[in-house]
N, C-alpha and C positions, 0 to 999 in steps of 0.2 A: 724184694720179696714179691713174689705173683699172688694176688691179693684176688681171688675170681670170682669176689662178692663186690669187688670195684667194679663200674660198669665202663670207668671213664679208663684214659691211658695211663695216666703219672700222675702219684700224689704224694709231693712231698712237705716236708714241715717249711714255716714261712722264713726262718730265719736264715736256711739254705737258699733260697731263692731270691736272697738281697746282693748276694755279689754276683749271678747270673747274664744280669743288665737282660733278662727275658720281658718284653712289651707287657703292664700290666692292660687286660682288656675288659673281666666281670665280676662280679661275686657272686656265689649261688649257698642255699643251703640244702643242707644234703643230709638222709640218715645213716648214722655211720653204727658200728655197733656200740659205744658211747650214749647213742641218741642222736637230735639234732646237734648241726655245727653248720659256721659258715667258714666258708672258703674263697681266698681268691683266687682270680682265673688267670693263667699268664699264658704268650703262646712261645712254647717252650721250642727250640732245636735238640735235638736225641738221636744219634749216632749208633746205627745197630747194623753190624756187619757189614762195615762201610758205605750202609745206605743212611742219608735222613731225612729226619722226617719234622715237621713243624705239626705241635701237637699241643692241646689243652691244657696245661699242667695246673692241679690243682693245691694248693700251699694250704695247709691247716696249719694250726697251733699244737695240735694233739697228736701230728703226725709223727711217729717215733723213728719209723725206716722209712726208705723209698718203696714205695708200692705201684708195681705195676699191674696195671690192670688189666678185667678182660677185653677191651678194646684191640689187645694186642692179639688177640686170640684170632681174629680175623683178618689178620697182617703175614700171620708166621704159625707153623705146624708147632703142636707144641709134643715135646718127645721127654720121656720119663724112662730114667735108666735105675732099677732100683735095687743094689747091690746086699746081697746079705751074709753079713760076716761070719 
């Protein structure tokens, strides 16, 4: 889910990022709409249109989906098709 109140690239919940074998490297806390929370920092591999990329990924506890951030917004156009039935 494009999350563009994230500032960062990827944030996902911590117990997804245990089989990943991604380098743990910080922890940061951060305000999320909850309030504070901490997060660890991993540097994640992420495969997008057969380009990758090695990126921040941020592992919460409260993190329910993948959320991707606006970080990506400066990576790639972002295009909105919006159909109405």
């Amino acid at each position: 889910m494009l999350d563009t109140e994230f500032t960062e690239f990827l944030a996902i919940n911590k117990q997804d990022v245990e089989g990943l074998n991604w380098a743990y490297f910080d922890q940061k806390e951060m305000l999320t709409a909850r309030g504070l929370a901490n997060f660890d920092i991993y540097l994640g591999k992420v495969l997008i249109n057969e380009r990758e990329f090695e990126v921040p990924v941020f592992a919460g506890d409260d993190i329910q989906e993948i959320l991707i951030g606006s970080q990506w917004l400066k990576e790639f156009d972002l295009m909105v098709r919006y159909r109405q039935e």
